[in-house]
N, C-alpha and C positions, 0 to 999 in steps of 0.2 A: 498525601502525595499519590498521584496515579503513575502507573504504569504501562508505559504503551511501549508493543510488539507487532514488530512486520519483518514477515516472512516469505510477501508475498514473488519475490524473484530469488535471482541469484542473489540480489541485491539485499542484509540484512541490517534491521534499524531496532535501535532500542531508545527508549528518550522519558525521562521524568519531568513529572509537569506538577506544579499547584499553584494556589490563587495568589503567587506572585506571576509564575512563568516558568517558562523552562529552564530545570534547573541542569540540567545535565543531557546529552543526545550522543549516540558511537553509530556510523553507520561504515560499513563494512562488506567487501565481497565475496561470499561465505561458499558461492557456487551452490554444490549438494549438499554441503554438510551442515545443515543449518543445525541439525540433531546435536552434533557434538561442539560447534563454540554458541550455541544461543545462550544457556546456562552461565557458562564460566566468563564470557561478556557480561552477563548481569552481574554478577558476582565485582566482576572487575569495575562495572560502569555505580555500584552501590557503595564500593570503597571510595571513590574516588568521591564521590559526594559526603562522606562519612554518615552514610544513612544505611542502617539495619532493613533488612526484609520488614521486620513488622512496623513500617515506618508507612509499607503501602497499603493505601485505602481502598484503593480502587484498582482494575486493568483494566486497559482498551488495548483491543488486537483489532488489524488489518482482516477484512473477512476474503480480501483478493475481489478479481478473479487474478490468477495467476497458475504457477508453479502447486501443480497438485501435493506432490511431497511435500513442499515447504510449507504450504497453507499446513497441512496437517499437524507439522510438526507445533507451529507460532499457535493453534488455536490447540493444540494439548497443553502446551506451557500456559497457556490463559487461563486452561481452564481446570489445570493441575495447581496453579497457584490460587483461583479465584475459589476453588472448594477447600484447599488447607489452610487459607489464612478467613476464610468466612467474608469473601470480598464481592461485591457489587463488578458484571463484567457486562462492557462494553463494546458493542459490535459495530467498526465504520469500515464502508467500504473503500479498497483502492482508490479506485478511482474517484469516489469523492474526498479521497484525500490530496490527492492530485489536484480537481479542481481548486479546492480551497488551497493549494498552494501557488497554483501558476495563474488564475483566474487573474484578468486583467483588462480594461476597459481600453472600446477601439478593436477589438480582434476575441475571436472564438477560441475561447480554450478546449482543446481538444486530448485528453487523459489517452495514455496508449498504454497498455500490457501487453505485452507479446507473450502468445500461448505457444508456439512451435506451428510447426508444420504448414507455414505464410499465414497463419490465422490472429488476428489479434485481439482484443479488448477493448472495448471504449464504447462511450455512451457522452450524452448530452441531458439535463435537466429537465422533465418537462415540466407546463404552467405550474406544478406544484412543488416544484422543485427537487420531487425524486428523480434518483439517475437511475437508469435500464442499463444494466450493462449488457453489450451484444458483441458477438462473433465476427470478425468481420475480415475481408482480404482488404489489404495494400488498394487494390484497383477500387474494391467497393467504398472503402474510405472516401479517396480522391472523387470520387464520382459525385457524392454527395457535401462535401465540402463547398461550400458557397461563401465569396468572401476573403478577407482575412483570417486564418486561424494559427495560433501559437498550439503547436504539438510539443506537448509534455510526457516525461514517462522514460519506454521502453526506444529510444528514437535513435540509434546509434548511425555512424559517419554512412554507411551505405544507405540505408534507409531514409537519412536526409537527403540524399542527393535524389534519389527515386521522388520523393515529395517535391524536390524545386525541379526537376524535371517535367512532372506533371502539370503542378501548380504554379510554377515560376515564381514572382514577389511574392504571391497572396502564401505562400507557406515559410512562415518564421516556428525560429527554433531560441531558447535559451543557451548560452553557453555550456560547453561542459560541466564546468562546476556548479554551476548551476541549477540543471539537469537534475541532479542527484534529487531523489525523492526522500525526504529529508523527515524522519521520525516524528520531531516536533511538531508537526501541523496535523498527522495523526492524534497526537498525542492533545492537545487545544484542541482540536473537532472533537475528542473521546470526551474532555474535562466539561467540553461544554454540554455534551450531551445527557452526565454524569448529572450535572446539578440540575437539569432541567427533569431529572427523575426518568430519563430512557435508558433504561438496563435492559441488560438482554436475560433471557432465560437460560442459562447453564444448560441445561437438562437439554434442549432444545437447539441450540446456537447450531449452525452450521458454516462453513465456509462457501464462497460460490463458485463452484467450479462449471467453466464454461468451456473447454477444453476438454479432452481424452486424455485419462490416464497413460502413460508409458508402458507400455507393458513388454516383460521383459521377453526374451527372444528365446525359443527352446531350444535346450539342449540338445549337442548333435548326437 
């Protein structure tokens, strides 16, 4: 059984997977705290399947770009479980978990993360099919958009409307429920990547931060 974690927003996801399919998935709006329910989630989301920790073979964690804190936190639990249990650990990125979730023929999928401060996340596949993920504003987005594209991700009620403002028809959106960036297809991109012998180095792994830390405000 693998284990897949995303931490990469406010938005938090846990989800078990093996070579039947997803056996179980909680996704959850944790804000900052991912530190204190990511754990007792797992805990909750292993009973509910009646499967023990040592039940997991593997972890795949979200490598972001996103929420600096949160990355941190999802990729210490990856990699505080993937050294005590002697486990194989799996590095996919947000946004191609995004892609393989909302990708859809007839229109451009378009993966969004919002970094703060109008900057956001997204990249497109190139001929090899690795994604770049880059930095970009709201206006730089729209500028280069050509087309139909489905925006996926980080896309809330103002920020659609900024898009069909711009774009008019050529900017579609998924329903809200929809929307939800949904553990399980992390979790299938990680399994697949697992059997095909792409592990990541522990030692090594890093998250992608494409954004500026928060840093806190001095005291007066």
């Amino acid at each position: 059984m693998l284990l897949a974690i995303d931490t990469s927003t406010v938005q938090t996801g846990l989800a078990c997977y093996d070579e039947q399919g997803v056996l179980g998935e909680c996704v959850w709006h944790s804000g900052r705290d991912h530190s204190a329910q990511l754990l007792p989630q797992l805990t909750l989301l292993l009973r509910h399947l009646g499967r023990p920790r040592s039940d997991i073979r593997a972890v795949g964690v979200a490598l972001g770009p996103g929420s600096w804190s949160g990355l941190r936190v999802g990729m210490s639990a990856a990699k505080g479980l993937a050294l005590a249990l002697s486990l194989p650990l799996v590095g996919v990125g947000t946004l191609d978990a995004l892609l393989f979730q909302f990708s859809q023929p007839g229109a451009t999928t378009v993966p969004i993360i919002r970094l703060g401060r109008e900057r956001f996340a997204t990249g497109q596949p190139d001929q090899g099919g690795l994604l770049e993920p880059r930095n970009v504003t709201l206006a730089e987005l729209c500028a280069e958009t050509t087309g139909r594209a489905l925006f996926c991700g980080d896309v809330d009620a103002s920020m659609q409307a900024e898009l069909r403002e711009k774009l008019g028809k050529r900017a579609l959106f998924p329903t809200p429920a929809a929307r939800i960036r949904r553990p399980a297809f992390l979790a299938e991109l990680a399994w697949q990547r697992w059997q095909a012998g792409a592990v990541a180095d522990i030692a090594t792994l890093e998250p992608i931060y494409l954004g500026e830390a928060v840093k806190a405000r001095p005291q007066a």
